[in-house]
Backbone as CSV, one residue per row, in Angstrom:
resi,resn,N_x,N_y,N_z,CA_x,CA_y,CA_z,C_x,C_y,C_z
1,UNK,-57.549,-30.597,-66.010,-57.727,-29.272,-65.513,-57.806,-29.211,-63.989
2,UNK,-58.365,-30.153,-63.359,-58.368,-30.287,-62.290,-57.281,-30.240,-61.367
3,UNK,-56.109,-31.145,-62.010,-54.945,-31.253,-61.779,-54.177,-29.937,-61.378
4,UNK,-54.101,-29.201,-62.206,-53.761,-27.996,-62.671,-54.146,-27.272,-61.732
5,UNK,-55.408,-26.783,-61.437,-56.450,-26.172,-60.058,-55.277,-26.616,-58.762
6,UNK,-55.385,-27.830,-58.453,-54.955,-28.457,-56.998,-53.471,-28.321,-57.402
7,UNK,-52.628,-27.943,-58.030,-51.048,-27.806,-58.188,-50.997,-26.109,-57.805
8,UNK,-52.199,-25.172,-58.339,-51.495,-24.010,-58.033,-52.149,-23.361,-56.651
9,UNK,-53.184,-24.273,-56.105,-53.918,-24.328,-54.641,-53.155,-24.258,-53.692
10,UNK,-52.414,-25.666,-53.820,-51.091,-25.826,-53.139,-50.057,-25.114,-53.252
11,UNK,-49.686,-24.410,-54.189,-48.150,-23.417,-54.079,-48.338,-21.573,-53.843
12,UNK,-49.745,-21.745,-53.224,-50.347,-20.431,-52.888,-50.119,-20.152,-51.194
13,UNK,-49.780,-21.244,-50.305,-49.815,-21.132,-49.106,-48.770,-22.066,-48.452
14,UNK,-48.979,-21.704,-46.658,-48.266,-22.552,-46.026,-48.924,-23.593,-45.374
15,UNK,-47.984,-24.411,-44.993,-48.675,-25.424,-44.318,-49.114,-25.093,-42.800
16,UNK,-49.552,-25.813,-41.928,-49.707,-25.405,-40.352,-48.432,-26.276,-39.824
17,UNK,-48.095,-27.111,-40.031,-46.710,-27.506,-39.925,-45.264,-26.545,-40.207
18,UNK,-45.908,-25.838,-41.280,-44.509,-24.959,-41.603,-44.443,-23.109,-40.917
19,UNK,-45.766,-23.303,-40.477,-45.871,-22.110,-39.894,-45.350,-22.448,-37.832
20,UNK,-45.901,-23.980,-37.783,-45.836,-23.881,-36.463,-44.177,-24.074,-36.394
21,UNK,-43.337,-24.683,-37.522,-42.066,-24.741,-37.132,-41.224,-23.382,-37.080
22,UNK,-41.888,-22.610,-37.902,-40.699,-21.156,-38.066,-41.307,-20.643,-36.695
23,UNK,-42.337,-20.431,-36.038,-42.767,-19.974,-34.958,-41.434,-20.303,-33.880
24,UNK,-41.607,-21.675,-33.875,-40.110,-22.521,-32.844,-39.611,-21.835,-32.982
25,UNK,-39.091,-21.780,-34.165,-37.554,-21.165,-34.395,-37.314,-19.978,-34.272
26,UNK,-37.872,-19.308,-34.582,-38.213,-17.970,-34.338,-38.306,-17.282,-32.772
27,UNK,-38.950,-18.431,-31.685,-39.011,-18.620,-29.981,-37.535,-18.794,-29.726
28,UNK,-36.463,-20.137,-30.313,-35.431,-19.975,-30.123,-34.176,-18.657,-30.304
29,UNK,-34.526,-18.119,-31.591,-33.692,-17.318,-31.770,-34.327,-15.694,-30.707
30,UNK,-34.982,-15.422,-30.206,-35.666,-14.554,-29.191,-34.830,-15.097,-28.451
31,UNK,-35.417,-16.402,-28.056,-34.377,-16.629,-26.733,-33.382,-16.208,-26.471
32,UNK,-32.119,-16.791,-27.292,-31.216,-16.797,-27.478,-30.191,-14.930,-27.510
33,UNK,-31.061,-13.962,-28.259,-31.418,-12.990,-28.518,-31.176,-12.176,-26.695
34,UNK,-32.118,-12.419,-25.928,-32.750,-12.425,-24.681,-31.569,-12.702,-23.187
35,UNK,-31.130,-13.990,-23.783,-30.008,-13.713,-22.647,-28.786,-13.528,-23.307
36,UNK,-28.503,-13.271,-24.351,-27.271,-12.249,-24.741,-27.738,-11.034,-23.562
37,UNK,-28.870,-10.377,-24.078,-29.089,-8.871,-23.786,-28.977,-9.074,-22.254
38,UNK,-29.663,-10.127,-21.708,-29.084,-10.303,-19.965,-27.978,-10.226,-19.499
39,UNK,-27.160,-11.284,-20.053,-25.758,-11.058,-19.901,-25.324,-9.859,-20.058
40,UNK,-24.987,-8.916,-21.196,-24.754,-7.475,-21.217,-25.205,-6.636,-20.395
41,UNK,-26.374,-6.960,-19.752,-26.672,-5.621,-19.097,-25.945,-5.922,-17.577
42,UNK,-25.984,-7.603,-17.538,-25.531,-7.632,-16.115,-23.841,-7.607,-15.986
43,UNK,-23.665,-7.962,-17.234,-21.966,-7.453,-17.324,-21.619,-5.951,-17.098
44,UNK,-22.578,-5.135,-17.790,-22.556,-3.869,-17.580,-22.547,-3.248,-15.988
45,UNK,-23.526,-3.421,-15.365,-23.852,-3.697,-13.926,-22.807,-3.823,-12.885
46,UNK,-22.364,-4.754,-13.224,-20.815,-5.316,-12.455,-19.510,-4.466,-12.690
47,UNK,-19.529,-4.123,-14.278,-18.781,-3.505,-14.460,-18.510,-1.954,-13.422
48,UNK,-20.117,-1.351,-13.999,-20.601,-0.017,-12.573,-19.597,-0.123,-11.554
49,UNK,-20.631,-1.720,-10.699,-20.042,-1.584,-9.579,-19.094,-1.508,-9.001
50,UNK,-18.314,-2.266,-10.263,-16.664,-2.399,-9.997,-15.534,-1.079,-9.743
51,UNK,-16.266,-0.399,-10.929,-15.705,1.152,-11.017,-15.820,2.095,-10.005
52,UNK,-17.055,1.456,-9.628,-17.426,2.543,-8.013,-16.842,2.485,-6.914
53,UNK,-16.507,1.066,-6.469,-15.605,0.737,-5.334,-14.266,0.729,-5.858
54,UNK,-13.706,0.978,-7.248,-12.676,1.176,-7.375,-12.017,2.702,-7.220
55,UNK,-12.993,3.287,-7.597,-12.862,5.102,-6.863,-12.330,5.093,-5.858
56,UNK,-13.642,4.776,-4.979,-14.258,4.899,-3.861,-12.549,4.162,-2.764
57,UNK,-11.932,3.122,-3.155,-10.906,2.478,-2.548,-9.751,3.693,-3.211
58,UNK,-9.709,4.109,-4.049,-8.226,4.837,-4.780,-9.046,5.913,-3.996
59,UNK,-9.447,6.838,-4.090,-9.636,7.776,-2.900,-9.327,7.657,-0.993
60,UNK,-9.906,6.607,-1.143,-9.696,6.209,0.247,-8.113,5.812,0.798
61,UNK,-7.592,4.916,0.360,-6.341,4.769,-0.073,-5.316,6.309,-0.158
62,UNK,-5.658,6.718,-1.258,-5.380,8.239,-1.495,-4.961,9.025,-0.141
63,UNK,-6.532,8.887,0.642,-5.868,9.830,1.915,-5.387,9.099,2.682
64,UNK,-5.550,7.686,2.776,-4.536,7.180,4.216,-2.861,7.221,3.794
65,UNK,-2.977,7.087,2.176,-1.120,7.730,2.383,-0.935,8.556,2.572
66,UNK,-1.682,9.842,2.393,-1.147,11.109,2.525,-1.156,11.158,4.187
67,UNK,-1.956,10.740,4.775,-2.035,11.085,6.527,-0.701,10.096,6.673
68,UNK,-0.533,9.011,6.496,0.333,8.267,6.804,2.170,8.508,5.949
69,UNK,1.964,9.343,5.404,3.274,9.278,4.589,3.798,10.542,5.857
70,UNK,2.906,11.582,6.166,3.376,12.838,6.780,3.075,12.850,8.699
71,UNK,2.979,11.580,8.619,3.135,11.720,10.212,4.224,12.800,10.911
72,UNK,3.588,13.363,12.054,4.927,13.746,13.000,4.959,12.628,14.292
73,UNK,4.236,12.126,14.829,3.846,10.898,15.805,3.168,10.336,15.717
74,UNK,3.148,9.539,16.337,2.618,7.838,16.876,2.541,7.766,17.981
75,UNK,0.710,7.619,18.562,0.510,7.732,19.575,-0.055,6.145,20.130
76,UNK,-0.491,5.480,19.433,-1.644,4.016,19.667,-1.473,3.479,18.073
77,UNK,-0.849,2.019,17.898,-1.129,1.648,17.048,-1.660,-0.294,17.306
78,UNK,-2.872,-0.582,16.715,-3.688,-1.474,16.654,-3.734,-2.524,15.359
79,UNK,-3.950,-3.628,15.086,-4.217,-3.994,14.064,-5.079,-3.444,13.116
80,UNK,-6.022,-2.809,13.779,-7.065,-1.833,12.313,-7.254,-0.916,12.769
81,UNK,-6.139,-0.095,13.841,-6.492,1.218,14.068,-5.464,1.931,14.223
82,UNK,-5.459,3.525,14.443,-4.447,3.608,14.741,-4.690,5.557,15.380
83,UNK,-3.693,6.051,16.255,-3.683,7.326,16.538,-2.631,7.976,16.193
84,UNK,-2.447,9.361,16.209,-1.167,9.423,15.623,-1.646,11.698,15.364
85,UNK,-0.766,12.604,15.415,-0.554,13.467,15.326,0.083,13.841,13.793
86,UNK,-0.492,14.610,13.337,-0.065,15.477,11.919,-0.049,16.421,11.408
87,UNK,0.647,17.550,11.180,0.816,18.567,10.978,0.082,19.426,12.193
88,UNK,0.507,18.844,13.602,0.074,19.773,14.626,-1.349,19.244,15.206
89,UNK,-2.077,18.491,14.496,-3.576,17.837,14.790,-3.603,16.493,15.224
90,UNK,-4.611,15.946,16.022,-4.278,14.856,16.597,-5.573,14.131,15.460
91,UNK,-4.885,13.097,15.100,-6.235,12.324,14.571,-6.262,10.680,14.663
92,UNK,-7.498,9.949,14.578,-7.533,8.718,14.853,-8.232,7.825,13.822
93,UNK,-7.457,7.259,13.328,-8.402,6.133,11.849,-8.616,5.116,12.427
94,UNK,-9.890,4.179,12.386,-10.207,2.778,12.457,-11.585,2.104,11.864
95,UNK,-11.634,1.115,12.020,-12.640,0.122,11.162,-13.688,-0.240,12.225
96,UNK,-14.338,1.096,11.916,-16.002,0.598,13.078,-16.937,0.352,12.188
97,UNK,-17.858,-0.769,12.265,-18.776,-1.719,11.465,-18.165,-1.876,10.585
98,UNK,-18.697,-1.549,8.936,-18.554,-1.676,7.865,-17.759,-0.741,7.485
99,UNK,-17.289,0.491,7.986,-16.659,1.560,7.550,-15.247,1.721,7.912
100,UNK,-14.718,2.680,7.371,-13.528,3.194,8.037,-13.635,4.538,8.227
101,UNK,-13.602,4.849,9.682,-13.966,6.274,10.110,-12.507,7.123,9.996
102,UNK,-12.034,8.165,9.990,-11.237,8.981,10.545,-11.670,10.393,11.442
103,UNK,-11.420,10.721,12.657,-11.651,11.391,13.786,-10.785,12.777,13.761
104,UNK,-11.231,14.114,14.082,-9.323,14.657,14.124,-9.840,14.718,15.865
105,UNK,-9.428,14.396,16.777,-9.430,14.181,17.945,-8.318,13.029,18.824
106,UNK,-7.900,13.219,19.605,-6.873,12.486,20.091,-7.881,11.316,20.915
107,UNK,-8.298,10.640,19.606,-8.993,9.184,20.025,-9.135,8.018,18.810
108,UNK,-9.663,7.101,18.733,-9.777,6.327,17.592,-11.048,6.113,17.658
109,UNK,-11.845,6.502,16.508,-13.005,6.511,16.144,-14.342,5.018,17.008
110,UNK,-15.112,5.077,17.003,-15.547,4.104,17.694,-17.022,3.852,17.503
111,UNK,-17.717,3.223,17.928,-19.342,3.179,18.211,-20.138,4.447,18.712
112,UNK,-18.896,5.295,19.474,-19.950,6.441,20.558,-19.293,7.280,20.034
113,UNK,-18.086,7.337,19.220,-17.295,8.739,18.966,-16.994,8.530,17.717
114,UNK,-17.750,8.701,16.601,-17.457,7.972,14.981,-16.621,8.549,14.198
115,UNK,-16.708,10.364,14.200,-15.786,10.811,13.029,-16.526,10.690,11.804
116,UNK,-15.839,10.960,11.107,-15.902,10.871,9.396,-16.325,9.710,8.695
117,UNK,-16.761,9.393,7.463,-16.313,7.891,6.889,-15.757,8.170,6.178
118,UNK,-14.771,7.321,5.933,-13.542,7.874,4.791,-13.983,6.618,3.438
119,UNK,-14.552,5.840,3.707,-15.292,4.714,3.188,-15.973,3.196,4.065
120,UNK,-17.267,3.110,3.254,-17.892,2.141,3.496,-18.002,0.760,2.785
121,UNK,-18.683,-0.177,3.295,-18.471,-1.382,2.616,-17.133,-2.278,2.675
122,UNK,-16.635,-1.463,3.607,-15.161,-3.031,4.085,-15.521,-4.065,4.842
123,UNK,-14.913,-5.094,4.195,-14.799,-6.393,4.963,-13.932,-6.361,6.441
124,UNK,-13.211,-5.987,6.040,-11.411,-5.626,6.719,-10.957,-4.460,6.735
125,UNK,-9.659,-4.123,7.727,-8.974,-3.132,7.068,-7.823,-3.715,8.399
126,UNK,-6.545,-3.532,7.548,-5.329,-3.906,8.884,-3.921,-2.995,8.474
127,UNK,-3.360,-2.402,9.574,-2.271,-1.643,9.557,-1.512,-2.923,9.744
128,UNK,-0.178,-2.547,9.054,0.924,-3.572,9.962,1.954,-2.279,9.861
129,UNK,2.976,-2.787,10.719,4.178,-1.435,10.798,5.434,-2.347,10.971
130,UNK,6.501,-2.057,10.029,7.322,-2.911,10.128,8.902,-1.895,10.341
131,UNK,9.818,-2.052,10.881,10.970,-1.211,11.013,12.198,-1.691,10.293
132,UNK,13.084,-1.209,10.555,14.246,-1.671,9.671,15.178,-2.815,9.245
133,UNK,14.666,-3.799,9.989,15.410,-5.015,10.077,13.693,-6.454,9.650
134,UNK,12.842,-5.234,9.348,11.649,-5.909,8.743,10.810,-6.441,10.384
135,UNK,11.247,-5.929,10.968,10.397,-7.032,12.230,9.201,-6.274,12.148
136,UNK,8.282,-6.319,13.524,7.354,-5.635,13.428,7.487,-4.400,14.500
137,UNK,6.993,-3.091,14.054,7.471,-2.021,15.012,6.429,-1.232,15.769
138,UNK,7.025,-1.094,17.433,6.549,-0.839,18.148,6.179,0.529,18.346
139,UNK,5.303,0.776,18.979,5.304,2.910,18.885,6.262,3.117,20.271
140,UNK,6.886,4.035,19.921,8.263,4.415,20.730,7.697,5.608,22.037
141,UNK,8.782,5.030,23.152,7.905,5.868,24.662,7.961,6.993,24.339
142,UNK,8.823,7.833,23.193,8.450,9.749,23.363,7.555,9.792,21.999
143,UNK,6.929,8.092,21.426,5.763,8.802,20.240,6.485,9.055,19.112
144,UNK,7.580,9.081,18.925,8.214,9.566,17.654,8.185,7.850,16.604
145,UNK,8.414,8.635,15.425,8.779,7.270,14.514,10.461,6.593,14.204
146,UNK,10.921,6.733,15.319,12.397,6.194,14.750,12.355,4.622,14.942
147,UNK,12.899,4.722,13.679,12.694,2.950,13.552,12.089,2.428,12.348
148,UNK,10.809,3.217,12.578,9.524,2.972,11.540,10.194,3.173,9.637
149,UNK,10.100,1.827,9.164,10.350,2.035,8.064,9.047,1.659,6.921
150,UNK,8.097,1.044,7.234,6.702,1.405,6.441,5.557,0.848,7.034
151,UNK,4.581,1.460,6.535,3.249,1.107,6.906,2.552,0.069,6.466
152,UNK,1.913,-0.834,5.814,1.174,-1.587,5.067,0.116,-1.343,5.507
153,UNK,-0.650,-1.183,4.500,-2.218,-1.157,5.004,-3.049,-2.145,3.847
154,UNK,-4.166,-2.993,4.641,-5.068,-3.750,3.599,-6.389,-3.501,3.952
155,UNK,-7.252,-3.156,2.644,-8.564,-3.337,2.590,-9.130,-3.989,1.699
156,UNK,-9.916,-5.019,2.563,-10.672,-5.995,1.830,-12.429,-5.298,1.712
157,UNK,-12.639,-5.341,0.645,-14.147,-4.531,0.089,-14.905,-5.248,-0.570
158,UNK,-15.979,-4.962,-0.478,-17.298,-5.961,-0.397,-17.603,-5.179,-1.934
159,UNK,-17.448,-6.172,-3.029,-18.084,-5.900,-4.499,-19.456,-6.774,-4.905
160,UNK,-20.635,-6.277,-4.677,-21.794,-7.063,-4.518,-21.215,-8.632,-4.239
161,UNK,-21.584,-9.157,-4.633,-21.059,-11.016,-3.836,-19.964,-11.423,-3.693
162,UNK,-19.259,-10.254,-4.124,-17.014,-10.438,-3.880,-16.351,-9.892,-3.203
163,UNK,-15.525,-9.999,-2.837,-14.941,-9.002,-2.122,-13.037,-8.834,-2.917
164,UNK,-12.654,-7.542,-2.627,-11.349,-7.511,-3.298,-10.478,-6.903,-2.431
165,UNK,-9.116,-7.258,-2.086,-8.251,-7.073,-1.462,-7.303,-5.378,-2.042
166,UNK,-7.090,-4.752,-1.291,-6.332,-3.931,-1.893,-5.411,-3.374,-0.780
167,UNK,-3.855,-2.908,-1.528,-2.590,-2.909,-0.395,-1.904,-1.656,-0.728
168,UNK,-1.148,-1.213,-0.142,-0.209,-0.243,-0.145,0.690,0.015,0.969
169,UNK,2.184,0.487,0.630,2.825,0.434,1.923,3.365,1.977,1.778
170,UNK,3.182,2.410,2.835,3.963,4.003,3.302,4.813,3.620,3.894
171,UNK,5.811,4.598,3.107,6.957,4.842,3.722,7.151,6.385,4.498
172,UNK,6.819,6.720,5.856,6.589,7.974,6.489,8.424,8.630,6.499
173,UNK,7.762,10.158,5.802,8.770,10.596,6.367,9.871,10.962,7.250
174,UNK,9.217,11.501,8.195,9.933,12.037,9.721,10.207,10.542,10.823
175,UNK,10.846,9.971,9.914,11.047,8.372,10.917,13.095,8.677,11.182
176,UNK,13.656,9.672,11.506,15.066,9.843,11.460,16.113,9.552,10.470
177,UNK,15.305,9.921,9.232,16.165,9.568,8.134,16.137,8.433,7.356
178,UNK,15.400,7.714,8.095,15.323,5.653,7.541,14.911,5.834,6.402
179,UNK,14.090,6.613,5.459,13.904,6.599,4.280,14.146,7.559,3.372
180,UNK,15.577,8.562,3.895,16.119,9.267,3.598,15.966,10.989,4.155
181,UNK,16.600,11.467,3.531,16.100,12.923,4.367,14.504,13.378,4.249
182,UNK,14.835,14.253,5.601,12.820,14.394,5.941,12.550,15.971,5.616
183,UNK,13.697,16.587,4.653,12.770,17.888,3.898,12.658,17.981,2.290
């Protein structure tokens, strides 16, 4: 009878061994659990950020073709700046600090004369101007664009610890036909 007693004593409970092991396991699978959910949120995160400076560049972008596709002159052009007249207004884009300002004033934006921000958070930003035989093109003594067959422009943008390159080339109208008729 005794026997009997201590057989169903024993199949009434757990051990402290079997409790301290599911505990483990139980710590592991939390864990495990834990930086999934890290990862996701910080994937998520990145993702944000990504989307934001991806606006933020397709907007920006956005208006430097439109200013740059409809030039009527070319007054000063710089590696990251540039002056230039449009639809009758004089205006000036360039890369002061972190930003890219645009001005409507017959100057290029600066430390003492800032303008607008058209966006922040660039690494970079560089015009190149190339003419018809691909060389690189000069702004012409009466200011006009003959010659000018596109613009390239690059901005490099700061994505929390990355940065991403982004390009586009204008082709301006009123350059004497080089990219076909100008109405």
């Amino acid at each position: 009878m005794k026997t009997e007693y201590l057989k169903r004593v024993q199949q009434n409970g757990f051990t402290l061994f079997e409790l301290i092991a599911v505990l483990i396991i139980l710590g592991f699978i939390g864990l495990g659990a834990s930086t999934f959910m890290v990862y996701g949120v910080d994937g998520f995160i990145l993702a944000k950020a990504n989307t934001d400076v991806f606006q933020k560049t397709n907007i920006a972008l956005g208006r430097l073709f439109h200013e740059t596709k409809n030039l009527d002159e070319i007054y000063e052009i710089h590696s990251n700046s540039i002056r230039y007249r449009r639809d009758g207004q004089a205006f000036g884009v360039a890369l002061v600090d972190d930003k890219i300002r645009i001005i409507r004033a017959n100057s290029i934006p600066d430390k003492n004369n800032l303008g607008s921000v058209l966006m922040d958070n660039v690494n970079s930003f560089s015009l190149g101007f190339k003419d018809i035989d691909g060389n690189n093109w000069a702004v012409q003594s009466n200011n006009s664009l003959t010659g000018l067959l596109k613009i390239i422009i690059n901005l490099n943008v700061a994505i929390k610890n990355t940065s991403r390159v982004f390009s586009i080339e204008v082709n301006p109208f009123y350059n004497n036909m080089v990219n076909g008729p100008t109405s």
